[in-house]
PDBQT receptor file of N, H, CA, C and O in Angstrom, charges set to zero:
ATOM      1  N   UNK A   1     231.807  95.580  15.220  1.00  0.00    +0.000 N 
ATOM      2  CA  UNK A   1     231.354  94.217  15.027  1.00  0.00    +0.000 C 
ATOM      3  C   UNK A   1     230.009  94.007  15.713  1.00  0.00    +0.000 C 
ATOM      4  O   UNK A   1     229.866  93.065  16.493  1.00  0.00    +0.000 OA
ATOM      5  N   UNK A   2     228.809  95.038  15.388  1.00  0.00    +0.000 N 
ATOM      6  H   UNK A   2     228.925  95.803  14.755  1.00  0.00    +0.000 HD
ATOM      7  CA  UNK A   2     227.935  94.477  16.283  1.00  0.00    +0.000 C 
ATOM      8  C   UNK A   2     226.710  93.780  15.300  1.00  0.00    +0.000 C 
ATOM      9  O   UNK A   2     225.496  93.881  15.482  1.00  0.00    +0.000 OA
ATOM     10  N   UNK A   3     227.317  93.145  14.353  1.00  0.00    +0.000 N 
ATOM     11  H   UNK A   3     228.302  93.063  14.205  1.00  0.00    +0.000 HD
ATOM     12  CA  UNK A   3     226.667  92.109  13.809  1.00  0.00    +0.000 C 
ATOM     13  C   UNK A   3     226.835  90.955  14.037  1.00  0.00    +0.000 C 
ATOM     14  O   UNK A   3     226.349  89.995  13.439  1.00  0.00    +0.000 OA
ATOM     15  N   UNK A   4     227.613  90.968  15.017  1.00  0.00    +0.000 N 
ATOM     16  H   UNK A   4     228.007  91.748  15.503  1.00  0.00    +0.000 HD
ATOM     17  CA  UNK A   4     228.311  89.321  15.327  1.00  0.00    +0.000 C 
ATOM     18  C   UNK A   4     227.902  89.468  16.993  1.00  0.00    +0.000 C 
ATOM     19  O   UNK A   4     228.239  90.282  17.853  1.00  0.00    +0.000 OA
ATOM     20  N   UNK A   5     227.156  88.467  17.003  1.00  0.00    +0.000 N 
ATOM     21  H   UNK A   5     226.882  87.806  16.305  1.00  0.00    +0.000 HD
ATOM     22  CA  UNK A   5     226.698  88.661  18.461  1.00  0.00    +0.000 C 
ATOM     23  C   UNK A   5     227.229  87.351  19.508  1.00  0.00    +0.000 C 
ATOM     24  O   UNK A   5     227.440  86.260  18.979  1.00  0.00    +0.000 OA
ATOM     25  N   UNK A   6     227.433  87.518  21.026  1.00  0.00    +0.000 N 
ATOM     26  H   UNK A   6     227.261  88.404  21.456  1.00  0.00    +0.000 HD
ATOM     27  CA  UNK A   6     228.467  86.486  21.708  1.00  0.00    +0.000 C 
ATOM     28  C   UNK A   6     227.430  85.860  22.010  1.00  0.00    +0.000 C 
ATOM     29  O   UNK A   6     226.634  86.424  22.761  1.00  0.00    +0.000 OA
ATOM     30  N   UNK A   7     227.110  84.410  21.479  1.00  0.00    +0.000 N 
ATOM     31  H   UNK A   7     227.756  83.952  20.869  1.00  0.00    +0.000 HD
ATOM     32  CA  UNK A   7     226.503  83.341  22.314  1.00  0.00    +0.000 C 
ATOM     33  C   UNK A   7     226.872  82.893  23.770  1.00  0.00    +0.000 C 
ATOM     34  O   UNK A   7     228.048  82.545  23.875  1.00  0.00    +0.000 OA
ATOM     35  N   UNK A   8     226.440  82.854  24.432  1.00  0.00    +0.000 N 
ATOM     36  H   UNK A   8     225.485  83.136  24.347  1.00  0.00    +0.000 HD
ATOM     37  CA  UNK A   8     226.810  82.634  26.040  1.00  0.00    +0.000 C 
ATOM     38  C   UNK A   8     226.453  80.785  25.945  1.00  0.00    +0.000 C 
ATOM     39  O   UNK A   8     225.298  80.390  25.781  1.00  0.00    +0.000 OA
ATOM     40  N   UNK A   9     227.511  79.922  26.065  1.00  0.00    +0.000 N 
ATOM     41  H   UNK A   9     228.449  80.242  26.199  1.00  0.00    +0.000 HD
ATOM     42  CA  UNK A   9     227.498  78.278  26.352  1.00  0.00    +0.000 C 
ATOM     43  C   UNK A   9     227.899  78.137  24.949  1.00  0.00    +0.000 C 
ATOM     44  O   UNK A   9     227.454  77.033  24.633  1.00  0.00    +0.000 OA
ATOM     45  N   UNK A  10     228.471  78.623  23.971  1.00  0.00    +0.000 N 
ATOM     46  H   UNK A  10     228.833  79.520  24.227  1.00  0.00    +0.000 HD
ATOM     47  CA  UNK A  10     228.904  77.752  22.412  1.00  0.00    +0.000 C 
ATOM     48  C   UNK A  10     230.226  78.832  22.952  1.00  0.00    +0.000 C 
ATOM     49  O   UNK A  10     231.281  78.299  23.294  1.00  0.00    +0.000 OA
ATOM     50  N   UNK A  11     230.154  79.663  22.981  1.00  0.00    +0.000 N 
ATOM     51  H   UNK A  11     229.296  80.096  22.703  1.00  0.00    +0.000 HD
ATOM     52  CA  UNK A  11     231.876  80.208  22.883  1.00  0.00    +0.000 C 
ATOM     53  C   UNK A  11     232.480  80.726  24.103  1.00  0.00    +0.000 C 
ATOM     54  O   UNK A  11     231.816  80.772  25.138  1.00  0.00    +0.000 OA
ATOM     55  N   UNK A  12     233.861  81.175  24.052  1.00  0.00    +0.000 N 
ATOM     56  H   UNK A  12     234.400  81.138  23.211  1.00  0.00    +0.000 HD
ATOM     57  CA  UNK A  12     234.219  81.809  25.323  1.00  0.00    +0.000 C 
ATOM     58  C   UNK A  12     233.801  82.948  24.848  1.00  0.00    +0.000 C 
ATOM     59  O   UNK A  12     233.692  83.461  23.734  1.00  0.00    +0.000 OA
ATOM     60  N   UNK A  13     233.497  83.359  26.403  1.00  0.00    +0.000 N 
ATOM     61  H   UNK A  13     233.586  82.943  27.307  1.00  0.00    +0.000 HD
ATOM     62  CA  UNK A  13     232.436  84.602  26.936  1.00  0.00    +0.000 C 
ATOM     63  C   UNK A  13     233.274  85.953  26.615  1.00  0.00    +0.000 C 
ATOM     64  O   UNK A  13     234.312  85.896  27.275  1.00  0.00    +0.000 OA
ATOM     65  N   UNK A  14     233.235  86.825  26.058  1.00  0.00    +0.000 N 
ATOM     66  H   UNK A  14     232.392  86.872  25.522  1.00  0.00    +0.000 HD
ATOM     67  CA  UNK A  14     233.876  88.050  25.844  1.00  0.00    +0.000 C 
ATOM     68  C   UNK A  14     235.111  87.819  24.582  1.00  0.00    +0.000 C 
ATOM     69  O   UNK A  14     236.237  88.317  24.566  1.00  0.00    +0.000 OA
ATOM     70  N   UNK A  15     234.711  87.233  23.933  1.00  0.00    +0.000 N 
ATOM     71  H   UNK A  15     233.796  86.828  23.946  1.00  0.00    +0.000 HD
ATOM     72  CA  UNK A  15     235.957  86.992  22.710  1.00  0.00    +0.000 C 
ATOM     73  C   UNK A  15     234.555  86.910  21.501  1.00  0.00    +0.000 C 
ATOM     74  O   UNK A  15     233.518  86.292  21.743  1.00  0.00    +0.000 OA
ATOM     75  N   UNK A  16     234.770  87.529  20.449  1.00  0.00    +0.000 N 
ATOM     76  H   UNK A  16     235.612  88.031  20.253  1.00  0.00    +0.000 HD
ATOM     77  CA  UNK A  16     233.751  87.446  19.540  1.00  0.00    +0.000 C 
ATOM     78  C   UNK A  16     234.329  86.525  18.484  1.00  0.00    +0.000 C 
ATOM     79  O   UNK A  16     235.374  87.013  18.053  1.00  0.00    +0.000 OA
ATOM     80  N   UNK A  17     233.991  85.231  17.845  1.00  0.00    +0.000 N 
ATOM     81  H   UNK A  17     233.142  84.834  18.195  1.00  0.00    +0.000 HD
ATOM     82  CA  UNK A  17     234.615  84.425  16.717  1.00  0.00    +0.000 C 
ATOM     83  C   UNK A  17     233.891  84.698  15.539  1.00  0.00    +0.000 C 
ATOM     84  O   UNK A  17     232.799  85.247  15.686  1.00  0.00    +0.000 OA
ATOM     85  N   UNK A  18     234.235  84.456  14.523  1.00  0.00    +0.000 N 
ATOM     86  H   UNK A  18     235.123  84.010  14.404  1.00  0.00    +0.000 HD
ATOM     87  CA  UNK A  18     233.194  84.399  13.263  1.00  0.00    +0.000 C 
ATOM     88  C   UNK A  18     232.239  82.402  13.410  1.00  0.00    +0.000 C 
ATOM     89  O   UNK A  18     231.102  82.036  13.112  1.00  0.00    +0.000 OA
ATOM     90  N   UNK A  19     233.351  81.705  13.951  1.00  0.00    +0.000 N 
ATOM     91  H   UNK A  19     234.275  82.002  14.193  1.00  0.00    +0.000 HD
ATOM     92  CA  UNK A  19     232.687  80.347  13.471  1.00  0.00    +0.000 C 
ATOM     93  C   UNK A  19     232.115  79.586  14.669  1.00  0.00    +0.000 C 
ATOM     94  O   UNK A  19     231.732  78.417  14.623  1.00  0.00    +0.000 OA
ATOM     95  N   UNK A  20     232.099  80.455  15.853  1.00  0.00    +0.000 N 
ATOM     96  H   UNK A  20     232.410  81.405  15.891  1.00  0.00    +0.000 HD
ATOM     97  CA  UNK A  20     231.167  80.056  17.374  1.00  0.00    +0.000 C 
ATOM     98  C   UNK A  20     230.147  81.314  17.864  1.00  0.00    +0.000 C 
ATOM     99  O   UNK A  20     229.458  81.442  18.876  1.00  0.00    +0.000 OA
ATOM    100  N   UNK A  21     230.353  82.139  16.748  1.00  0.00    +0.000 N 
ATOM    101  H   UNK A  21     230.913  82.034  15.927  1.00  0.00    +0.000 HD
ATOM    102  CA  UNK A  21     229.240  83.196  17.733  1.00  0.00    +0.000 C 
ATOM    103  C   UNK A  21     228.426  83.772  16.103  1.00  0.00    +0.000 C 
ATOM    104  O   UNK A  21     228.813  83.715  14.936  1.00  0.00    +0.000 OA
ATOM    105  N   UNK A  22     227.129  84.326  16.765  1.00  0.00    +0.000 N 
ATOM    106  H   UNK A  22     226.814  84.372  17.713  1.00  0.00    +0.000 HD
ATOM    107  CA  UNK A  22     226.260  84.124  15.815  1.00  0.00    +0.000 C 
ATOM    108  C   UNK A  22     226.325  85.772  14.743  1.00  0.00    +0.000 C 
ATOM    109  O   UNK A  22     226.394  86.940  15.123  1.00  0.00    +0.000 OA
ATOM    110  N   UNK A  23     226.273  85.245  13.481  1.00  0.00    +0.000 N 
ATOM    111  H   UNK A  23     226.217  84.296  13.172  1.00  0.00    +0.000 HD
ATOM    112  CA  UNK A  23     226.541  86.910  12.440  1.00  0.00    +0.000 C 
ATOM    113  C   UNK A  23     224.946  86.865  11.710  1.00  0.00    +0.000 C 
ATOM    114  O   UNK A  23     224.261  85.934  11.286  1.00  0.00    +0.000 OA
ATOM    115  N   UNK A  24     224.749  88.260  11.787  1.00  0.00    +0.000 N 
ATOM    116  H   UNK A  24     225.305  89.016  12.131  1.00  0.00    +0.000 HD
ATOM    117  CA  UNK A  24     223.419  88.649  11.301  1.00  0.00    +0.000 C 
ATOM    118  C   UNK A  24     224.081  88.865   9.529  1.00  0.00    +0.000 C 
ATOM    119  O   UNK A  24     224.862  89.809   9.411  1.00  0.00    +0.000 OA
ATOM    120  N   UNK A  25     223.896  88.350   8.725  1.00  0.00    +0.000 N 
ATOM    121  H   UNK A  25     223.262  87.583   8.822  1.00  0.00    +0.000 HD
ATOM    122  CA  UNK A  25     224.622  88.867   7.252  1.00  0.00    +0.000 C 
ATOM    123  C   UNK A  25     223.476  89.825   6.820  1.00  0.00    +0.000 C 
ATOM    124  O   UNK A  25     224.022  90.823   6.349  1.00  0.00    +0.000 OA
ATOM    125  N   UNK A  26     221.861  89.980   6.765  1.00  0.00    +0.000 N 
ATOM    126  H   UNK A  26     221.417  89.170   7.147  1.00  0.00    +0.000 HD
ATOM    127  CA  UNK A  26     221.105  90.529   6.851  1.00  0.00    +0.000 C 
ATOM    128  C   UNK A  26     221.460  92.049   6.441  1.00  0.00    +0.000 C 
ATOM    129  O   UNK A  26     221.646  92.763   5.455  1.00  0.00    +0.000 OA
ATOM    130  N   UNK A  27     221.415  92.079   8.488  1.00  0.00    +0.000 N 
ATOM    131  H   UNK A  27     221.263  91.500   9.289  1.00  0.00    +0.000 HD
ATOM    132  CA  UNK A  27     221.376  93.237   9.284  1.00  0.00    +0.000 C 
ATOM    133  C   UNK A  27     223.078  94.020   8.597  1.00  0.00    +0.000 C 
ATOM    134  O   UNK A  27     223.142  94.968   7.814  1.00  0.00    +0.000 OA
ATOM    135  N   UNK A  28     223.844  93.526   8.986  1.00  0.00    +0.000 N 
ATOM    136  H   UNK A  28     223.792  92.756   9.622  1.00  0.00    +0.000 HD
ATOM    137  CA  UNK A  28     225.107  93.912   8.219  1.00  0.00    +0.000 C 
ATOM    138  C   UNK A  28     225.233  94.336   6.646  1.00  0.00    +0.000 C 
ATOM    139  O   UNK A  28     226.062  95.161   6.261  1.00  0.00    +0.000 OA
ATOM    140  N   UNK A  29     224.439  93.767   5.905  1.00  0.00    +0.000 N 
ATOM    141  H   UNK A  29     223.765  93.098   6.217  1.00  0.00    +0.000 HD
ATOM    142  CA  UNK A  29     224.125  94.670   4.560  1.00  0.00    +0.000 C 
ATOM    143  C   UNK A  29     223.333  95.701   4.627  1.00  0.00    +0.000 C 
ATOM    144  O   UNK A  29     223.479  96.875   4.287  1.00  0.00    +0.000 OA
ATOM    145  N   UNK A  30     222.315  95.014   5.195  1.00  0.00    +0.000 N 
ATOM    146  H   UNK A  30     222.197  94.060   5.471  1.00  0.00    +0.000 HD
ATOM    147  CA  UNK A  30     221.331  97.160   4.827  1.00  0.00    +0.000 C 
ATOM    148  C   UNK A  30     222.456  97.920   5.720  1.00  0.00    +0.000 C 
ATOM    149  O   UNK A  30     223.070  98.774   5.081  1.00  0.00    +0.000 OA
ATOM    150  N   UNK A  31     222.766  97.796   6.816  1.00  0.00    +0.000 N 
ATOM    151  H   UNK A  31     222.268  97.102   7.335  1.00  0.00    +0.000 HD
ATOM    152  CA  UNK A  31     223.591  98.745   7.485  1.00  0.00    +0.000 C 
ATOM    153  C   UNK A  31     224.779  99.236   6.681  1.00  0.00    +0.000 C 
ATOM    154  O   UNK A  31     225.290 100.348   6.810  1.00  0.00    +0.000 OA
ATOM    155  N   UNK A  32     225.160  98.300   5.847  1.00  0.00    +0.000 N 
ATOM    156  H   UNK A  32     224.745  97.396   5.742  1.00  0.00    +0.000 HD
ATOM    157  CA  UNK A  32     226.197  98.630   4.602  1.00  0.00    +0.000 C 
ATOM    158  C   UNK A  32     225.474  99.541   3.904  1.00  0.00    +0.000 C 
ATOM    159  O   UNK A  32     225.582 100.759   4.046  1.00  0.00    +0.000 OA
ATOM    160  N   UNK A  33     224.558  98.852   2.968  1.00  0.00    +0.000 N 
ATOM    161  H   UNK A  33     224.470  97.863   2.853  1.00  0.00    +0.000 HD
ATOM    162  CA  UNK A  33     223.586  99.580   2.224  1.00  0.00    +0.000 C 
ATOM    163  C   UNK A  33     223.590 100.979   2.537  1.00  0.00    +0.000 C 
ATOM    164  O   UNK A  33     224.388 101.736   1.983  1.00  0.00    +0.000 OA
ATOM    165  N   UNK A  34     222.788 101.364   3.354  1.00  0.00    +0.000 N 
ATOM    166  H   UNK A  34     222.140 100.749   3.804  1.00  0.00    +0.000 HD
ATOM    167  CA  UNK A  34     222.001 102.442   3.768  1.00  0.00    +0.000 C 
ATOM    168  C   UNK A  34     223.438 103.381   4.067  1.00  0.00    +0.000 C 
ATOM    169  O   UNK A  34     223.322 104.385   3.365  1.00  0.00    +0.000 OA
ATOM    170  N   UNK A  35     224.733 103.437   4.831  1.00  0.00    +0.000 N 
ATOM    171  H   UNK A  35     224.827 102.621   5.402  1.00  0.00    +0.000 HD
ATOM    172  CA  UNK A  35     225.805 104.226   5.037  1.00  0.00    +0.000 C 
ATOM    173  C   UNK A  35     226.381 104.410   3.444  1.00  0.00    +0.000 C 
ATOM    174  O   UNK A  35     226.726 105.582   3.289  1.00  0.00    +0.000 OA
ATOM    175  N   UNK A  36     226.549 103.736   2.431  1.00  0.00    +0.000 N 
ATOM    176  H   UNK A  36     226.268 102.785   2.558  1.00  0.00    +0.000 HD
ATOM    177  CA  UNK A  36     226.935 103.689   1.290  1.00  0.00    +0.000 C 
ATOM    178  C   UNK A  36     226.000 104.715   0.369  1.00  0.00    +0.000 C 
ATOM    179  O   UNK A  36     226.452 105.622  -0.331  1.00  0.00    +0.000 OA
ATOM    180  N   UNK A  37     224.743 104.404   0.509  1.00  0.00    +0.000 N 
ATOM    181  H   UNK A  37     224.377 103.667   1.077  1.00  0.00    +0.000 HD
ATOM    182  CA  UNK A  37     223.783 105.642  -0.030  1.00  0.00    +0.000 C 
ATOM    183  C   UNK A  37     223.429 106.659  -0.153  1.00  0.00    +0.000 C 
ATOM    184  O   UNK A  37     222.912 107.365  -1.018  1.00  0.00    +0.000 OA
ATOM    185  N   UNK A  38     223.957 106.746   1.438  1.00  0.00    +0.000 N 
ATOM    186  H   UNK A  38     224.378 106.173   2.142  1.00  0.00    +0.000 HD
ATOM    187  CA  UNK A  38     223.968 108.219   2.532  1.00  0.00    +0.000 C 
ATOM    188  C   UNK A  38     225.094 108.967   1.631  1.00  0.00    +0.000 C 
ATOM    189  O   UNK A  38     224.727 109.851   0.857  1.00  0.00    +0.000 OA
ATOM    190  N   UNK A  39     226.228 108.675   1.715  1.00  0.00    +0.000 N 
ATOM    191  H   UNK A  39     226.526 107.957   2.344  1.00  0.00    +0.000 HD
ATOM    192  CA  UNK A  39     227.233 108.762   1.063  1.00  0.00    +0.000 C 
ATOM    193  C   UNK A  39     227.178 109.121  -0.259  1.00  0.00    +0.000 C 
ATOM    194  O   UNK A  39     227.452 110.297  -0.497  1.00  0.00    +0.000 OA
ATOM    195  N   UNK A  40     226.977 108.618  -0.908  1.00  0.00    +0.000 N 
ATOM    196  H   UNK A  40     226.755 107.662  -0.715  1.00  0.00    +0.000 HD
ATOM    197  CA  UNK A  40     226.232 108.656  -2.680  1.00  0.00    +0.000 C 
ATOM    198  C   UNK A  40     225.550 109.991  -2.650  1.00  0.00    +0.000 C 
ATOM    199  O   UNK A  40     225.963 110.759  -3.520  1.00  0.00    +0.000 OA
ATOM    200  N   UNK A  41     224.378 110.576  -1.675  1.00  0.00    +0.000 N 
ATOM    201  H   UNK A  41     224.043 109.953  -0.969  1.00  0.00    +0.000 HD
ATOM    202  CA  UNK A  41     223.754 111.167  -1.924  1.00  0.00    +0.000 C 
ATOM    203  C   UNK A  41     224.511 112.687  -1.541  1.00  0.00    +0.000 C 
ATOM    204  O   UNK A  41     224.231 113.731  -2.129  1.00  0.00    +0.000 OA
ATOM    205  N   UNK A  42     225.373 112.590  -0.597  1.00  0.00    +0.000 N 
ATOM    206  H   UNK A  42     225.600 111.741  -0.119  1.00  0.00    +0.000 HD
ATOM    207  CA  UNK A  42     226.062 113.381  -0.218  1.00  0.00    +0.000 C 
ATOM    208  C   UNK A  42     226.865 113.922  -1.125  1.00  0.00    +0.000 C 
ATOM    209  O   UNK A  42     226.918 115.131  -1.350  1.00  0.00    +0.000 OA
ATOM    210  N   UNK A  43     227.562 113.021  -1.718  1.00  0.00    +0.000 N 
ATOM    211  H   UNK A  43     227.519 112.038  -1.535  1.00  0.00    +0.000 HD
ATOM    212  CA  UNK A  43     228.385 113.778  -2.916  1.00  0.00    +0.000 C 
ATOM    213  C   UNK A  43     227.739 114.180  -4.151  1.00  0.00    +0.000 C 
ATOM    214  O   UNK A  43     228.222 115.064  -4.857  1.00  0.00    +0.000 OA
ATOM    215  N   UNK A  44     226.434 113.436  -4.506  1.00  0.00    +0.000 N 
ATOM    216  H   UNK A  44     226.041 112.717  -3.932  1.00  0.00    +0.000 HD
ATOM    217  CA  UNK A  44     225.873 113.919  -5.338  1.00  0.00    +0.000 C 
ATOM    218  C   UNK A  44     225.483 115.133  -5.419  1.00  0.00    +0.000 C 
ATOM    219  O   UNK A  44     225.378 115.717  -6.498  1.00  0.00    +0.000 OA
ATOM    220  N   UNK A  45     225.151 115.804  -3.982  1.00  0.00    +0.000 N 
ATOM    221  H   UNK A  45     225.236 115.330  -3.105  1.00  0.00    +0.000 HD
ATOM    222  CA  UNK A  45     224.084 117.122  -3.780  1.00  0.00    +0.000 C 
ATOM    223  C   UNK A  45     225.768 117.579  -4.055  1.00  0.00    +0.000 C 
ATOM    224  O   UNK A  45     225.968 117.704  -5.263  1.00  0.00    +0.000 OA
ATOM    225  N   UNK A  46     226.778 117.802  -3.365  1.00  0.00    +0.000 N 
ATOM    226  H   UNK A  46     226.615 117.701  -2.384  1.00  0.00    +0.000 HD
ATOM    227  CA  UNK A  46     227.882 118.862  -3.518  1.00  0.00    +0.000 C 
ATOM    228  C   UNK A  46     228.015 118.841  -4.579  1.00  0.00    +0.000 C 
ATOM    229  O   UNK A  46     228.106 120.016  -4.937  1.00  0.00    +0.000 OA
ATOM    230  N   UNK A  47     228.131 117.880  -5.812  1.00  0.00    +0.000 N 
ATOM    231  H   UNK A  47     228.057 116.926  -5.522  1.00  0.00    +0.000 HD
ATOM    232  CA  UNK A  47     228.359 118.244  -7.179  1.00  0.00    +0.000 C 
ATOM    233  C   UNK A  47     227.611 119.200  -7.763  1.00  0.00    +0.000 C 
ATOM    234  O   UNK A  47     227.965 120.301  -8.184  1.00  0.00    +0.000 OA
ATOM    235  N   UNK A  48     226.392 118.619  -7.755  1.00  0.00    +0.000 N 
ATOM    236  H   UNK A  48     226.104 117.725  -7.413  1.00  0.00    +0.000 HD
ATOM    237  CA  UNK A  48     225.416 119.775  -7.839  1.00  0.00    +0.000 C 
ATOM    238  C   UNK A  48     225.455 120.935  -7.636  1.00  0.00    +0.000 C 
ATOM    239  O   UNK A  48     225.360 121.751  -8.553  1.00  0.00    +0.000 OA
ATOM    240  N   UNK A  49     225.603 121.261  -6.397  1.00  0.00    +0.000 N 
ATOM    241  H   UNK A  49     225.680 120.598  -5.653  1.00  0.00    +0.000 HD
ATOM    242  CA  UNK A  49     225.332 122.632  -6.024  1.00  0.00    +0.000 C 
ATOM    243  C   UNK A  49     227.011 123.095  -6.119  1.00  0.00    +0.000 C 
ATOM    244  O   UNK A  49     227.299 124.090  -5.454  1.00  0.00    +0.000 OA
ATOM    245  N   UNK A  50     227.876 122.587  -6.724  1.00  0.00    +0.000 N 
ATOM    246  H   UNK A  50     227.642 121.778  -7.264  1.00  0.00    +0.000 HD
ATOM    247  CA  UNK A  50     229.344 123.461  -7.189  1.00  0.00    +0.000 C 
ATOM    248  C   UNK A  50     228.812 123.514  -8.423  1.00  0.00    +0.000 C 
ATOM    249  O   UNK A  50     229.247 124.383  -9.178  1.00  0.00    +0.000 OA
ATOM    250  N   UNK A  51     227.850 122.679  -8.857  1.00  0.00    +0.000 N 
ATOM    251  H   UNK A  51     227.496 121.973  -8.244  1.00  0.00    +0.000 HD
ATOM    252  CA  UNK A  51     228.053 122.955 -10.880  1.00  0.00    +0.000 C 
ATOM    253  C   UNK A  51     226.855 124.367 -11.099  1.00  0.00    +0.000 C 
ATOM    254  O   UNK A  51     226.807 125.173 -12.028  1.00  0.00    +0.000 OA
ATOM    255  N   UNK A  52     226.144 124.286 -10.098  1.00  0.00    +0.000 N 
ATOM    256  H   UNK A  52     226.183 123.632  -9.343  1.00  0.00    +0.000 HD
ATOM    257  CA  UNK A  52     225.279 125.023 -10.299  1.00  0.00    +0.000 C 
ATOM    258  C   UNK A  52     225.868 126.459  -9.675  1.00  0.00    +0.000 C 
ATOM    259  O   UNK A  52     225.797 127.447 -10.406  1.00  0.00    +0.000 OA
ATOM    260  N   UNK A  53     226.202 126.537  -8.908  1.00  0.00    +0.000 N 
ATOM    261  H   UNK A  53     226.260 125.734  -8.314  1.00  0.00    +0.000 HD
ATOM    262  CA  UNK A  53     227.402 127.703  -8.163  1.00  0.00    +0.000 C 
ATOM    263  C   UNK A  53     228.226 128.346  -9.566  1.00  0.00    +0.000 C 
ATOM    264  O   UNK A  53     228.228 129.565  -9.737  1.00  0.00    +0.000 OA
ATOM    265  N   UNK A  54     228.982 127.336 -10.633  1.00  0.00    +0.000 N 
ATOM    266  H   UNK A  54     228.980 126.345 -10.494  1.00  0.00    +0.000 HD
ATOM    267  CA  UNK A  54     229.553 127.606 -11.263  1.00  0.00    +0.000 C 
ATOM    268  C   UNK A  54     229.041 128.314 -12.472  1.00  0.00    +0.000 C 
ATOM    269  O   UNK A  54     229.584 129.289 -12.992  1.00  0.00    +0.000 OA
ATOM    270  N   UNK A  55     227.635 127.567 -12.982  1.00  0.00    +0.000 N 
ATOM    271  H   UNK A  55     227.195 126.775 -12.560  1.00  0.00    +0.000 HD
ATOM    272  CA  UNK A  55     227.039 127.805 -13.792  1.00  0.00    +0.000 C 
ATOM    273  C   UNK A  55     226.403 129.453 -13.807  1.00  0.00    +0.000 C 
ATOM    274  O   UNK A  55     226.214 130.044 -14.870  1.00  0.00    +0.000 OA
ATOM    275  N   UNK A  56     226.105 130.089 -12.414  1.00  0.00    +0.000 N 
ATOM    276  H   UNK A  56     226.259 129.608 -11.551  1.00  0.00    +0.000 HD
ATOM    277  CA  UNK A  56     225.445 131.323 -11.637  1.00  0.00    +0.000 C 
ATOM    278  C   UNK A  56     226.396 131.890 -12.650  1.00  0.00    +0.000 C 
ATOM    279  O   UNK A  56     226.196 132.140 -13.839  1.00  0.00    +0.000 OA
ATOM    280  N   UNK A  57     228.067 132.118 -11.517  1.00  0.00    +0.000 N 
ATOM    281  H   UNK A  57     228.230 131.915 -10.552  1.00  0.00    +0.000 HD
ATOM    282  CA  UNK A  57     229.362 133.014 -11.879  1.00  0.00    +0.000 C 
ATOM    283  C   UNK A  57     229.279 133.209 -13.862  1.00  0.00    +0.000 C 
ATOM    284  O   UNK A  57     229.412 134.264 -14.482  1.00  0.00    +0.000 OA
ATOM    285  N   UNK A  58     229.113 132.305 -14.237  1.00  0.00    +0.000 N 
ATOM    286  H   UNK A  58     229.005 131.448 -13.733  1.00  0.00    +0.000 HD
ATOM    287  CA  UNK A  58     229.593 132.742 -15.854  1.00  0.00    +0.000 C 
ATOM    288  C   UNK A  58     228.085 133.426 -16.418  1.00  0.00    +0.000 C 
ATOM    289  O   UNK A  58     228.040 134.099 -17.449  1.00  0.00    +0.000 OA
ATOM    290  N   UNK A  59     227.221 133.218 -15.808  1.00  0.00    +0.000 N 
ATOM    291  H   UNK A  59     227.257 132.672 -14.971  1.00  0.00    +0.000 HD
ATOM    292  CA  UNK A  59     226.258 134.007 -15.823  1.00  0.00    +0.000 C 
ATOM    293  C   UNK A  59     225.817 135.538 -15.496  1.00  0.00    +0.000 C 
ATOM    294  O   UNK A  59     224.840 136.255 -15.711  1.00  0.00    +0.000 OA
ATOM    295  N   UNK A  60     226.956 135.627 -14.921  1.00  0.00    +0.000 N 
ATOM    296  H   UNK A  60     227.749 135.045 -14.747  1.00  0.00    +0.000 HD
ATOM    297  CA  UNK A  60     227.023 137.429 -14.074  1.00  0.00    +0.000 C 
ATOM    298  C   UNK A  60     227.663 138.629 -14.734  1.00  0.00    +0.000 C 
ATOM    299  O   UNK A  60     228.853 138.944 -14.708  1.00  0.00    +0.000 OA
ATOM    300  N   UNK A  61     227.077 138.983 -15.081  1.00  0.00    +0.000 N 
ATOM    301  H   UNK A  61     226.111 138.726 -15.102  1.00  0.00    +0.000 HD
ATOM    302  CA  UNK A  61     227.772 140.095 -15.966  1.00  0.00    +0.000 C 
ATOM    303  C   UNK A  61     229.221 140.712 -15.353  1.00  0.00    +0.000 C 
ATOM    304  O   UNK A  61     229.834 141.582 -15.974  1.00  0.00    +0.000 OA
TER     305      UNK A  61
């Protein structure tokens, strides 16, 4: 939760709320974003390089 940050004088101190302490929605999407992509790209390259792995083998005499 470190998009939700503890206001010190609106909430109690060491308890994080959604509706007294302050949320970056921003910062919390690209950080979504960008781990989701990472991801994407990751499985993309392994597909790849198994189809292409595969493609070699039937190629080999």
């Amino acid at each position: 939760m470190i998009f939700i940050i503890d206001q010190p004088g609106v909430s109690v101190t060491g308890r994080l709320s959604i509706l007294e302490d302050v949320l970056y929605p921003r910062s919390f999407l690209l950080n979504t974003l960008f781990w989701l992509l990472l991801a994407k790209l990751v499985v993309s390259t392994v597909r790849y390089l198994w189809k292409v792995r595969r493609r070699d083998r039937r190629l080999r005499p």
